[in-house]
Structures are given as structure tokens and as C-alpha cells.
C-alpha positions as CSV (number, residue, x, y, z in Angstrom):
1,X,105.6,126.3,107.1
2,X,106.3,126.3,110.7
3,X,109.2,124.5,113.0
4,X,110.5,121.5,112.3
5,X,108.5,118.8,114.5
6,X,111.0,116.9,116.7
7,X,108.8,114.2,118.5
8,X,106.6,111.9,115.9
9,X,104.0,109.7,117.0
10,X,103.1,106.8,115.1
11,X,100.2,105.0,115.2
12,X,101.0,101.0,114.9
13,X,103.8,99.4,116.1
14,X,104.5,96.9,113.6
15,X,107.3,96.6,111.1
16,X,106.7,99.6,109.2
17,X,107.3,101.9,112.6
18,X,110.5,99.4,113.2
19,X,111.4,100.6,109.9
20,X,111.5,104.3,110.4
21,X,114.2,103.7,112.6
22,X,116.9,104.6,110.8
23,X,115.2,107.6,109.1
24,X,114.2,109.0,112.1
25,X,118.5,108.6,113.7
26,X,119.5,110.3,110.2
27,X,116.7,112.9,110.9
28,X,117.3,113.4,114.7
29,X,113.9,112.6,115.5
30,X,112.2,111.0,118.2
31,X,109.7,107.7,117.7
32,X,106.6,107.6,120.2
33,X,104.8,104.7,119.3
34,X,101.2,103.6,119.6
35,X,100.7,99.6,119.8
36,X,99.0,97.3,122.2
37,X,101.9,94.7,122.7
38,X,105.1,94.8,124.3
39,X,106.0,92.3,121.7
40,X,105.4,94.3,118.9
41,X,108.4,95.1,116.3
42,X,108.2,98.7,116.9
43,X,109.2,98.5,120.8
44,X,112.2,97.8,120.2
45,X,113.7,101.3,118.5
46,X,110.9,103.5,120.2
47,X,112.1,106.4,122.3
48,X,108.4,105.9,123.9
49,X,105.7,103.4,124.2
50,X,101.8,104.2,124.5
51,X,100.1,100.6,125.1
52,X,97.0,100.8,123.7
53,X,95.0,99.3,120.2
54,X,95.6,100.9,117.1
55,X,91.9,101.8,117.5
56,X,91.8,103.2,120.9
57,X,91.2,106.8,120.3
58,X,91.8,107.3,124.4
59,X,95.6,105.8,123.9
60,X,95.9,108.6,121.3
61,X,95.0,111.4,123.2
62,X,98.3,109.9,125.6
63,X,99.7,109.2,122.8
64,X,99.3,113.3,121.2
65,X,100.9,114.5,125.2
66,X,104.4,112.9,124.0
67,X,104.9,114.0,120.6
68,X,104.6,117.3,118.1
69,X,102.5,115.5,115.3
70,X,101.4,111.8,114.6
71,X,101.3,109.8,111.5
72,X,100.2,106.0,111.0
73,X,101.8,102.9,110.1
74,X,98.2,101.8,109.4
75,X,94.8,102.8,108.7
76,X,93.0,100.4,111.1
77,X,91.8,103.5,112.9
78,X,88.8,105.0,114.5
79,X,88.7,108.2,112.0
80,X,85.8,109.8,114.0
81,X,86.7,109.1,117.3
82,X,90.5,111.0,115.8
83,X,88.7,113.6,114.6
84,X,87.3,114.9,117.6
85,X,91.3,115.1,119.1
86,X,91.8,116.7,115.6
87,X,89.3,119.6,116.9
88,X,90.9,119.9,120.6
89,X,94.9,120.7,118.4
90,X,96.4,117.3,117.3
91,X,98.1,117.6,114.6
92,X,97.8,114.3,112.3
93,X,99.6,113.6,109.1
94,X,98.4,112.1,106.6
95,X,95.6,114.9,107.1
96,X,92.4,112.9,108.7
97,X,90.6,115.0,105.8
98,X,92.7,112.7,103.3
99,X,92.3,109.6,105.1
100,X,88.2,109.9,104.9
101,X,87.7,109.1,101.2
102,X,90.5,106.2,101.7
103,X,89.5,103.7,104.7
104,X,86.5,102.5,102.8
105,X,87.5,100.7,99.6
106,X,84.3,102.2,98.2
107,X,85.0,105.3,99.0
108,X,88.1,104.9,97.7
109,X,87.1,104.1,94.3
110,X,84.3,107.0,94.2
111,X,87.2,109.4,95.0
112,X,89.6,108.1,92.3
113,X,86.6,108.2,89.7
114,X,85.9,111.8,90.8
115,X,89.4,112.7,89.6
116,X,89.0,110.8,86.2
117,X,91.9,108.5,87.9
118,X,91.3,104.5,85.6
119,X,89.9,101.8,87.4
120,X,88.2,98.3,87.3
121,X,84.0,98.5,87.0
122,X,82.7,98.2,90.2
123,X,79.2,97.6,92.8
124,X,79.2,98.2,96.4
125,X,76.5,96.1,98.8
126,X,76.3,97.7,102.3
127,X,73.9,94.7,104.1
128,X,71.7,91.8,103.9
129,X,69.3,94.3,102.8
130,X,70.8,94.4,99.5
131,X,70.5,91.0,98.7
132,X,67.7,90.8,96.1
133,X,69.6,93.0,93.9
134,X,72.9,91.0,94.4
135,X,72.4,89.4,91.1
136,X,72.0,92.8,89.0
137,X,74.9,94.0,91.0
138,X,77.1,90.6,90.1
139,X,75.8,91.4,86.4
140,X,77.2,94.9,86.0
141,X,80.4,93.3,87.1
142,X,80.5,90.2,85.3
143,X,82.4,87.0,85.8
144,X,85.3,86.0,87.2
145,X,85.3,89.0,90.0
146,X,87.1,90.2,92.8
147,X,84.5,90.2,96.1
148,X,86.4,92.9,98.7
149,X,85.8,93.6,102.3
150,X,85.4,97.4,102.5
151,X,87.6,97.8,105.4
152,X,90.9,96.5,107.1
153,X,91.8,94.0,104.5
154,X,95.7,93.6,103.8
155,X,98.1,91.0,102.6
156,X,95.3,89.2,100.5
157,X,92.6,89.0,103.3
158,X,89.1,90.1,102.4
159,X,89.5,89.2,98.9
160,X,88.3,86.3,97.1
161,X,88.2,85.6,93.3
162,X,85.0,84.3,92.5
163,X,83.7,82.7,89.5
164,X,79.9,82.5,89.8
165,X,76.6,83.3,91.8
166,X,76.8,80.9,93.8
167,X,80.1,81.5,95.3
168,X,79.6,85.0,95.6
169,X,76.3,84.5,97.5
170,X,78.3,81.9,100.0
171,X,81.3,84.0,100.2
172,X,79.0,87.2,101.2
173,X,77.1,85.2,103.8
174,X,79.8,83.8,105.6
175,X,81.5,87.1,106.3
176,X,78.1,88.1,107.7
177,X,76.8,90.0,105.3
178,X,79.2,93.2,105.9
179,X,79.6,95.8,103.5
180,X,81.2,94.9,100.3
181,X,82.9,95.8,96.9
182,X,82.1,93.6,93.9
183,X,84.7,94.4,91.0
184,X,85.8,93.6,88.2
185,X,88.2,90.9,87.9
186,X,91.3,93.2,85.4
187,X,93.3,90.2,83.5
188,X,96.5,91.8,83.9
189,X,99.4,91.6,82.6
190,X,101.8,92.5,85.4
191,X,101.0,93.9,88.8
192,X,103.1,97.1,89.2
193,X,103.8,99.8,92.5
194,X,105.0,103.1,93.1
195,X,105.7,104.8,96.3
196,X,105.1,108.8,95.9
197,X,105.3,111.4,98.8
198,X,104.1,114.9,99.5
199,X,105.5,117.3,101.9
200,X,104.2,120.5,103.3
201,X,105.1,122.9,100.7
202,X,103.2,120.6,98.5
203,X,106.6,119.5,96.8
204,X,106.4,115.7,95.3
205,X,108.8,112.6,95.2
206,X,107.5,110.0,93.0
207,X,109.9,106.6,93.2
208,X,110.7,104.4,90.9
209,X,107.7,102.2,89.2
210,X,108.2,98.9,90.4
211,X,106.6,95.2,89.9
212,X,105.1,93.5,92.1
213,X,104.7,89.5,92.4
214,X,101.9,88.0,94.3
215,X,101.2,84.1,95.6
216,X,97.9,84.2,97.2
217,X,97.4,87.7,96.9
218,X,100.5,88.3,99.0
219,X,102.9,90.3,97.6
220,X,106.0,87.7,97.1
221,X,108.4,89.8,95.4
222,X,109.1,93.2,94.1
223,X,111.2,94.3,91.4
224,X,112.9,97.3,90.9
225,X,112.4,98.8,88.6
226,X,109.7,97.5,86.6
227,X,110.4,96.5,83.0
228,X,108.4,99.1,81.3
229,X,108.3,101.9,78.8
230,X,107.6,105.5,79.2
231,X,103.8,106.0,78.3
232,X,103.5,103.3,81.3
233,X,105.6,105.6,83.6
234,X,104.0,108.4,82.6
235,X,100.3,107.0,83.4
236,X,101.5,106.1,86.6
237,X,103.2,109.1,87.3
238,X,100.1,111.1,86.3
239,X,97.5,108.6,88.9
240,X,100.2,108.8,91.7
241,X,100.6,113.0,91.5
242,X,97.2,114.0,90.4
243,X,95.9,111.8,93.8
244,X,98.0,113.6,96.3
245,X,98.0,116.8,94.4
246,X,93.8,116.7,94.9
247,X,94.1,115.5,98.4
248,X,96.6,118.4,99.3
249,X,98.2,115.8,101.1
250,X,101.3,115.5,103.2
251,X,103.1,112.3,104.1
252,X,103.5,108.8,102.2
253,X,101.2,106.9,99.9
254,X,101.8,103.6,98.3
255,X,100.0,102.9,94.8
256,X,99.0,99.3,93.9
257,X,98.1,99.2,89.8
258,X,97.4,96.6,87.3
259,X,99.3,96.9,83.6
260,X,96.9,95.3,81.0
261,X,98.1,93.5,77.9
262,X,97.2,96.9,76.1
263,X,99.6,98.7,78.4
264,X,97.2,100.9,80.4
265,X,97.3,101.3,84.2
266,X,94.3,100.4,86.3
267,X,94.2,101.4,90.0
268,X,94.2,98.4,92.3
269,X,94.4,99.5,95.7
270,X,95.6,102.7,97.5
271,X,97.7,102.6,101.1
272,X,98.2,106.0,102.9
273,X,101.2,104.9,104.4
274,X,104.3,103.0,103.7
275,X,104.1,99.7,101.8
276,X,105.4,96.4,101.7
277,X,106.0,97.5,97.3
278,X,108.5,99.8,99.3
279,X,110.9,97.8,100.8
280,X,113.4,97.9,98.7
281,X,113.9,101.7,99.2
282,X,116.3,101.1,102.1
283,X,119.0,100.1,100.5
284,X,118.3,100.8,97.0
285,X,117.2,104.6,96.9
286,X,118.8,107.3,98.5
287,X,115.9,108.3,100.9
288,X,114.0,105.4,102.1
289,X,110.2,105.2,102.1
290,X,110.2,105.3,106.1
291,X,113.1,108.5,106.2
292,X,110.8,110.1,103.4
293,X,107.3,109.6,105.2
294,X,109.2,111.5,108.5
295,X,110.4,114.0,106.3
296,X,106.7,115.1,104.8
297,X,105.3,114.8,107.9
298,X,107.9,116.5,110.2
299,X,108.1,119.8,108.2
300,X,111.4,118.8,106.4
301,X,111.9,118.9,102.7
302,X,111.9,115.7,100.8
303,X,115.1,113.7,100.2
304,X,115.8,112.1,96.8
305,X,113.4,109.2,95.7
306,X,116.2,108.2,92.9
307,X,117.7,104.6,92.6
308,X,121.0,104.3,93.7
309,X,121.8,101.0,91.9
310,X,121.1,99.5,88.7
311,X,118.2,97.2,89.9
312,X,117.0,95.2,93.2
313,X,115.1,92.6,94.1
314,X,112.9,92.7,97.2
315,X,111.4,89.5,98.1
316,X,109.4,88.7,101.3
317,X,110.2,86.0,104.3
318,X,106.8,85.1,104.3
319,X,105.8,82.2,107.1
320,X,104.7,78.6,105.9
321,X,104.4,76.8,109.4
322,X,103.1,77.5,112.5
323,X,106.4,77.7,114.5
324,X,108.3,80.0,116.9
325,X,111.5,79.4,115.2
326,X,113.7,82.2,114.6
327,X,115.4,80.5,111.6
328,X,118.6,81.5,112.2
329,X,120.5,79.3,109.7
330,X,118.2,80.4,107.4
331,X,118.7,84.2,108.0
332,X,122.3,83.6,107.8
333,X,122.5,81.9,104.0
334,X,120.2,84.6,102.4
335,X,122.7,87.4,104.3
336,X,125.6,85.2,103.1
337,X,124.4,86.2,99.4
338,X,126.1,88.9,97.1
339,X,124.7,92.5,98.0
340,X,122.0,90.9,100.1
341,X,120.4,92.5,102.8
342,X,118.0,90.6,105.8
343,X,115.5,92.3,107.4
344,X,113.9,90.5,110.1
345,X,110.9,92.3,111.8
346,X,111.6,90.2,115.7
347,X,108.0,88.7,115.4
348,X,108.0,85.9,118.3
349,X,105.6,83.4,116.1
350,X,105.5,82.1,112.9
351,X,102.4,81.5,110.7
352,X,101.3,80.7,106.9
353,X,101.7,83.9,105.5
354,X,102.6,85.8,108.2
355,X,104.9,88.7,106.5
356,X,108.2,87.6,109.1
357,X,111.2,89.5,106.9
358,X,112.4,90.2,103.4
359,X,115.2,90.5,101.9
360,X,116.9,92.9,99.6
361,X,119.3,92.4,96.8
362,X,121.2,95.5,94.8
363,X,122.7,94.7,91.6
364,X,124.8,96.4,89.8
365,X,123.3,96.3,86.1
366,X,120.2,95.1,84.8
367,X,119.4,91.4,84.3
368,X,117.3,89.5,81.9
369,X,114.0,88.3,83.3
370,X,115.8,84.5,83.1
371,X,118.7,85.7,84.7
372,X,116.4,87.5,87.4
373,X,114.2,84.5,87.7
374,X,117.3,82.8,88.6
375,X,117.9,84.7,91.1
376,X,114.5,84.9,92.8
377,X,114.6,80.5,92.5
378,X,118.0,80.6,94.0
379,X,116.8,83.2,97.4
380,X,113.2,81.5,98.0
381,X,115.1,77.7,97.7
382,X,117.2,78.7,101.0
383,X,113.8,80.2,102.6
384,X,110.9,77.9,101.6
385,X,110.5,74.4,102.0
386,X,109.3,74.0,98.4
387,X,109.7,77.0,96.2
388,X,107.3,77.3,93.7
């Protein structure tokens, strides 16, 4: 392994690069940061700015002058446009190797069936083209399925749960007929997480299995850890390592799984980069997600991924109006809370589901899932309007 890497560019400029902020102070590392708006969370703790989309492959090559080695904050990249600065000496980590069977959420699923790694059945359709054998397709899937954009969906968007041919024709016409994944719809029994890192000398961190809530396929609330036995852990353990271990990875990947009634772990979704499942890592782990993802990727070895509490509760500020409030009475009960902590990413406008903040709480043993429901009730009523 060679020297440490001092200057690390990001690419993104949203709350996961805001994020690293502390990790990188801790670390004595410098952010330079990628993002097209000076409004953009990120700005604010960056030693240096590139303006320029995420996409832009020309801000990049500006971007690669300022720093020793660049990492992502998302994948809504131009992979071959980075590949060709790949082959002129940038360094990027993740490995732009790694990030090829991942940006496609076909490819994705191909890649994890090549490593014998569980997931839901599943159809791709790349065009209109396809359409006369969209009904053989929907009929290796069967009914209810999940209909996925194959690129750049987050937070819910690009996925719709259909129920018959009819709405799965519709759905695929109005998004123009751009390539798709039909899947299988997996009637879980929990949604669960984990948050696993690999660094240069190929050493892992796996974190804590966690479980995640969703309301309109955006991830509500986490819960850490998840309420689950060892053969669960241990399935989990075995999809998180076995993927990076293949890759020969190096940096930060956050797991999205379903737990079915028979207790065996599907893969849902894979994010090569820190994830909203991984909030709660700040103040309830002793190396956050962010300080662990500049570890890998700066040379360093990786901190502990242990808990550092008994339990904690993560649970999104997610926006239900259009407003550019910054709901500062609001902000100020949830902080005023026991072992609470706010988080509030400085975005200038508010919008349904628009992820704005979370907040943390630590606890000190284990509660009961009534006594955790509770909880959860009591945060979201001084946040939402109505809480569900």
C-alpha cells in the first residue's frame, strides 16, 4: 500500500459529502468537492469547490488537478467518459472496475447471481422493441411485481408496484419505453440494511444489521440493530463480504435486503457508497459510515464498525410541503429530546419527500417493539403534520 492520500475528491455535493465532514477533521483530510450548485449541502464544509454536474466528466478532470484520489457520494456518473481519466492516472475509489456491474440494476442482479448471492426472480426489457414478449416476460415474473428503472433511481423513484398487464404496459410506456427490470414482488417480512466496508489491504468492517422502515418506498426509519437471530446475521454477513470480497473492492457499500417470513435474506438493492440505512453510524458506532468510507479510500486502516450504545433510532425529516421553511421550532423540539441528535442537511427548499434531515436517538438498553413504536409516534408527531 502506498502513502496515505491527503486531498479526497468527492463526486456529489449533497448530504452524504456534508457528512464526511467530521471524518475527514478526525482524519486530517482535505474535501474537494464535485457539484453543480453553490447551494448544495456539501459547499459548506468543502476545503474546495469544482462547479460542474455530477456527470460532467470535463469538471472531473479539474476536479482530479486538486486532489490525490476521488470517491463518489453517488453513482449518477458517466462511467465511460471516467474511464478514459482512469487511463491518463486518476485514481477512483470505489474502483470504476467495481462500479461497472453496479449502475445498471440489471447488471447488478446478473453479477450477484454470478456469485450464487439470493435474489428475487427477475426479466430485463431494453426497448420498445421488446414489447411483444412483454407478456412472457411479466409471466416468468408473476403478479404483484416490482417494474424498476435500470438507472438513477433512488428514494423510491423508478419503482412502481404493479398488479397486472395492464399497468405494467402503461407504466413502461409512459417512461418512454427505457430499459427496464421486471421482478418479482418478495412478500417480506422486514426490510433489513447493513453498511460493510473494504480497505486496501482488503481488510472488512461489516456494521451492525439494521431495519429499515419505508412509507412510499422511502426509507422512514431505521433501527439499530435489527431484531434478529444469528442464521439472519450470518446470511447477511455472508452476501455483504462475499460481494466486496469478489469485487476486490475498496471503499463503502450499503446493502438493502428483504427478510422473508421463512427467515432467508433476499438482496434488494445494492449502493456503492454511503446510505441513508447508515445514518445512524454517527453517533451510534464508533467510526461513522462517512469517516469509514475516507478511511478505505485514503489508504488508512479501517476504524471499528461496533455499536457504541445499546440501540438507536434513525428516522428521516422527510419534506411534506412545498415550502422554503427552515422549521426551526421544529428542529428545536426533536433536539430538545433525550439523547437526540438533529441533522439538517441546509437544503434552501422544501418538497414532498425531499430527504431534508434525520434525526438520531441513542438509547441506553434495548426496548420492546411497543415501547420503540412509542418512541418513533412521539419523534414523527413533532415533525409531520399527521403521523401515520
Amino acid at each position: 500500500m502506498g502513502q496515505t492520500a491527503k486531498k479526497i475528491g468527492i463526486i456529489g455535493g449533497g448530504q452524504l459529502a456534508w457528512m464526511m465532514a467530521a471524518g475527514a477533521k478526525t482524519l486530517d483530510l482535505s474535501l474537494i468537492i464535485q457539484t453543480p450548485e453553490q447551494s448544495d449541502p456539501a459547499v459548506a464544509i468543502a476545503d474546495h469547490v469544482v462547479f460542474g454536474a455530477v456527470a460532467d466528466a470535463d469538471t472531473t478532470a479539474i476536479l482530479a488537478k486538486h486532489c490525490d484520489v476521488i470517491s463518489f457520494e453517488n453513482e449518477f456518473i458517466d462511467l465511460p467518459a471516467l474511464q478514459l481519466l482512469e487511463k491518463q492516472g486518476t485514481q477512483f475509489y470505489p474502483q470504476l472496475s467495481c462500479l461497472e456491474p453496479l449502475l445498471d440494476k440489471y447488471d447488478q442482479r446478473l453479477y450477484c447471481q454470478s456469485l450464487g448471492l439470493p435474489s428475487p426472480k427477475f426479466v430485463a426489457l431494453n426497448s420498445k422493441a421488446d414489447l411483444p414478449q412483454l407478456e412472457t416476460s411479466v409471466a416468468t415474473v408473476g403478479f404483484p411485481l416490482a417494474l424498476k428503472t435500470r438507472r438513477h433511481g433512488y428514494d423510491g423513484q423508478g419503482t412502481f408496484i404493479l398488479q397486472d398487464l395492464d399497468s405494467v404496459k402503461a407504466t413502461w410506456a409512459k417512461l418512454g419505453y427505457q430499459p427496464i427490470l421486471l421482478e418479482a414482488f418478495v412478500a417480506f417480512e422486514r426490510e433489513l440494511a447493513v453498511m460493510v466496508a473494504r480497505s486496501q489491504t482488503g481488510e472488512i468492517a461489516l456494521y451492525p444489521v439494521v431495519e429499515s422502515q419505508q412509507i412510499d418506498q422511502v426509507c422512514r426509519r431505521v433501527i439499530a440493530p435489527a431484531d434478529v437471530g444469528d442464521p439472519v446475521c450470518q446470511q447477511v454477513a455472508h452476501i455483504a463480504t462475499t460481494l466486496l470480497t469478489q469485487l476486490g473492492v475498496i471503499g463503502m457499500f450499503g446493502i438493502e435486503l428483504f427478510l422473508t417470513a421463512d427467515d432467508r435474506v433476499l438482496i434488494n438493492e445494492i449502493a456503492p457508497r454511503t446510505h441513508n440505512s447508515g445514518h445512524y453510524t454517527l453517533d451510534a458506532c464508533v467510526t461513522s459510515q462517512f469517516e469509514q468510507q475516507l478511511r478505505a479510500v485514503s489508504g488508512l486502516s479501517l476504524g471499528s464498525s461496533d455499536l457504541k450504545c445499546s440501540q438507536a433510532l434513525m428516522i428521516n425529516l422527510l419534506g411534506f410541503e412545498s415550502s422554503t421553511s427552515n422549521y426551526r421550532e421544529q428542529r428545536a423540539a426533536l433536539a430538545a429530546l433525550p439523547n437526540a441528535q438533529v441533522y439538517w442537511y441546509g437544503k434552501g427548499e422544501s418538497r414532498p419527500g425531499r430527504k431534508l434531515g434525520h434525526v438520531t436517538v441513542t438509547c441506553d438498553r434495548v426496548h420492546t417493539r411497543d415501547q420503540l413504536n412509542q418512541l418513533i409516534h412521539q419523534i414523527e408527531a413533532l415533525w409531520y403534520p399527521e403521523s401515520p
